[in-house]
C-alpha positions, -999 to 999 in steps of 0.1 A, spaced: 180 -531 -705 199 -522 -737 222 -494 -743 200 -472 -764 173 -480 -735 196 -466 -711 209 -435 -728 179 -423 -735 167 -426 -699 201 -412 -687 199 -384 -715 162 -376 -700 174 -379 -668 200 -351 -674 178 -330 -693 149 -325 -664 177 -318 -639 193 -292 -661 153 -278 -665 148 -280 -632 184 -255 -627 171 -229 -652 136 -226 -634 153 -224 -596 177 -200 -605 159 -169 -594 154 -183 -561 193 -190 -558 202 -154 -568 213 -133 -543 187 -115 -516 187 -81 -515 185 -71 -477 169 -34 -477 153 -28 -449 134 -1 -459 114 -27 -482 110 -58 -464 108 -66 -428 132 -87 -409 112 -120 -409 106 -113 -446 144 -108 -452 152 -143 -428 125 -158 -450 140 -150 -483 175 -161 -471 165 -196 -461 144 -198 -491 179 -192 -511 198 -214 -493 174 -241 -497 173 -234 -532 214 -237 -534 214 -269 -518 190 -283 -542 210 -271 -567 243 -285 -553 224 -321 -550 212 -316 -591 248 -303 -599 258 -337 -583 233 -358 -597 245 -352 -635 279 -350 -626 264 -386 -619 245 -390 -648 276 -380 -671 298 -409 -655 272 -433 -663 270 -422 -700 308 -426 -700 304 -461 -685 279 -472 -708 304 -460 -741 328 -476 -728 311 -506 -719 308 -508 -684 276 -500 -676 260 -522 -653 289 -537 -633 303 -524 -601 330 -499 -600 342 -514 -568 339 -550 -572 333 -554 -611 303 -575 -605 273 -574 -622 249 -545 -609 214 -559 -601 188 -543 -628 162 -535 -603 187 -514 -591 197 -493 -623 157 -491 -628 153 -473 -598 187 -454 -601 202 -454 -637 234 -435 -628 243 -460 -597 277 -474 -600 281 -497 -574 264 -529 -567 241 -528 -531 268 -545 -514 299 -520 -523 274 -492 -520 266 -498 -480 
């Protein structure tokens, strides 16, 4: 794949996840526990429904934290090799993850 290839998929990348944080962050905000307006198994609902939706936003938050190393790799030129090992990163596996950094074998 060639740079512009991949910085446009990376860039893409980044931008759904950063969607995807603007249209879950109601369901991260804070519950409001009156009893008066919800019962108990509402309230327990609404928590784990928050803290489900802050742990998918911890895992995006990572994931372009991930995204923005692999833009730094690819300006700098080393996109596609192994942070570990320096070897070549196989290109099936930055089509299925463009942000990976490590080939399979440093990555187990």
């Amino acid at each position: 794949m060639d740079a512009k290839t991949v910085r446009a998929e990376l860039l893409k990348l980044k931008t759904e996840l950063v969607s995807l944080s603007e249209i879950s962050e109601e369901a991260r905000a804070t519950v409001t526990l009156d009893q008066q307006s919800v019962g108990r198994l509402s309230r327990m609902d609404a928590l784990q429904g928050q803290a489900m939706a802050q742990a998918a936003e911890r895992q995006r938050r990572t994931h372009i934290q991930l995204i923005e190393a692999a833009l730094q790799r690819l300006e700098k030129g080393e996109y596609g090799y192994c942070a570990e090992c320096g070897e070549a990163i196989a290109e099936k596996r930055l089509k299925a993850d463009p942000a990976a950094a490590f080939c399979i074998n440093c990555a187990r």
